[in-house]
N, C-alpha and C positions, 0 to 999 in steps of 0.2 A: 804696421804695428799689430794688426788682425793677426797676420800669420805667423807671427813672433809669440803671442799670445797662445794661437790655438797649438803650435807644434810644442811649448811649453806645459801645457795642458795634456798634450798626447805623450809627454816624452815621462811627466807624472803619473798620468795611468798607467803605462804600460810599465815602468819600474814598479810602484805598488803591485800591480796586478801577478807581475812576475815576481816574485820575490813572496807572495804568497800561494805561488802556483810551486814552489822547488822547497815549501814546507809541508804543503800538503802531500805532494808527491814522496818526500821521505818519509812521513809517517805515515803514509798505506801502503808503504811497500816492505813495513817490516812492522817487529816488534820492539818495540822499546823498554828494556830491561831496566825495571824501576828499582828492584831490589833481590838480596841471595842473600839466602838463610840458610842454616844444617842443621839436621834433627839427625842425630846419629852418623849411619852411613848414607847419608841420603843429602843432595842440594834439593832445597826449592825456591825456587825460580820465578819470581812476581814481573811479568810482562803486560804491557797496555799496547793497544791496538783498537785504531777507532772507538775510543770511551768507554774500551772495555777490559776488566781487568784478568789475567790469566794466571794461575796457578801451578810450574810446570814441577815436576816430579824428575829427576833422575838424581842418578846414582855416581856415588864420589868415589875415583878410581886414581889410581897410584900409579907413579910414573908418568905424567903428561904434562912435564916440566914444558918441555920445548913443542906448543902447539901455540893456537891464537884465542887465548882464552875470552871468554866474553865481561863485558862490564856495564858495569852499573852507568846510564845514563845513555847510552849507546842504540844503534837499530840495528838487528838482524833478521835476516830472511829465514823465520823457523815454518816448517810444517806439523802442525800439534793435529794430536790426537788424544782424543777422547776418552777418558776411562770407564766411565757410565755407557758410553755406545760401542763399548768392545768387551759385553759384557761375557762371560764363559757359556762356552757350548759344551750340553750333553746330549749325548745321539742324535746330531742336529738339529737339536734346538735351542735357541739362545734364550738363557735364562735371562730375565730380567726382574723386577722387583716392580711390585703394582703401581706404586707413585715412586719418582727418581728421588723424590726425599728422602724418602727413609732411609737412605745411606746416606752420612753423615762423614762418615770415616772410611780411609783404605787401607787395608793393613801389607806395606810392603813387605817386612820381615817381623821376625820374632819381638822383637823390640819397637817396631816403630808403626804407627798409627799417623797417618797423615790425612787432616780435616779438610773439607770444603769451608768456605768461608761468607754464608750468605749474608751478615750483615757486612758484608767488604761488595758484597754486588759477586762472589766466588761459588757457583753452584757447580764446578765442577770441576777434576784434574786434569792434569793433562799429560802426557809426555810428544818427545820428537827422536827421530833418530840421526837430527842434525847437529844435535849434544853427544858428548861422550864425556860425564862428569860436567865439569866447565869449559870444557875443549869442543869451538865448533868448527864441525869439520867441510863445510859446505869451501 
């Protein structure tokens, strides 16, 4: 009766255990796409990853009927980059700005200003070049 008990015991840990080892495992291996928005010509792209929330920038492009577009509630493997740590270089030197505050906004084009979001937990943008519009092409 002992051993009926303890492999029932073993057969409940190791189901809990795994079953939260293949949740955790999908959400660190990607981004989870909470939300897409447009401001002009421009998607932004609200993705979570480990409790934290991402703000991606790219740009909305014509013709990418037939790709694998991305959605809302879903994980993808993106590579983001920075826009504050890719700040512009003159005669090799990267400008930067004394505190990363003071930039508030980034101005893509004529028309569009796209904010950081610090009471969202959003101090920064981002892009990837695993987007093309809403087509990911990984």
């Amino acid at each position: 009766m002992k051993s009926i008990a303890y492999i029932y015991f073993v057969f409940i840990l190791f189901s809990c255990s795994s079953s939260n080892f293949l949740t955790q495992d999908k959400s660190a291996s990607g981004y989870l796409i909470k939300k897409i928005r447009t401001k002009n010509s421009w998607y932004i792209i609200y993705a979570e990853k480990q409790d934290s929330l991402y703000k991606i920038v790219t740009g909305r492009e014509k013709g990418n009927e037939n790709c694998q577009k991305i959605v809302v509630g879903k994980y993808y493997n993106l590579e983001l980059y920075s826009r504050r740590e890719n700040a512009p270089v003159i005669n090799g030197i990267k400008l930067k700005p004394v505190n990363q505050l003071d930039i508030e906004c980034f101005e893509y084009d004529d028309k569009t200003q796209i904010c950081i979001e610090p009471k969202n937990g959003i101090y920064d943008l981002y892009y990837t070049r695993d987007l093309k519009g809403l087509c990911y092409l990984k």
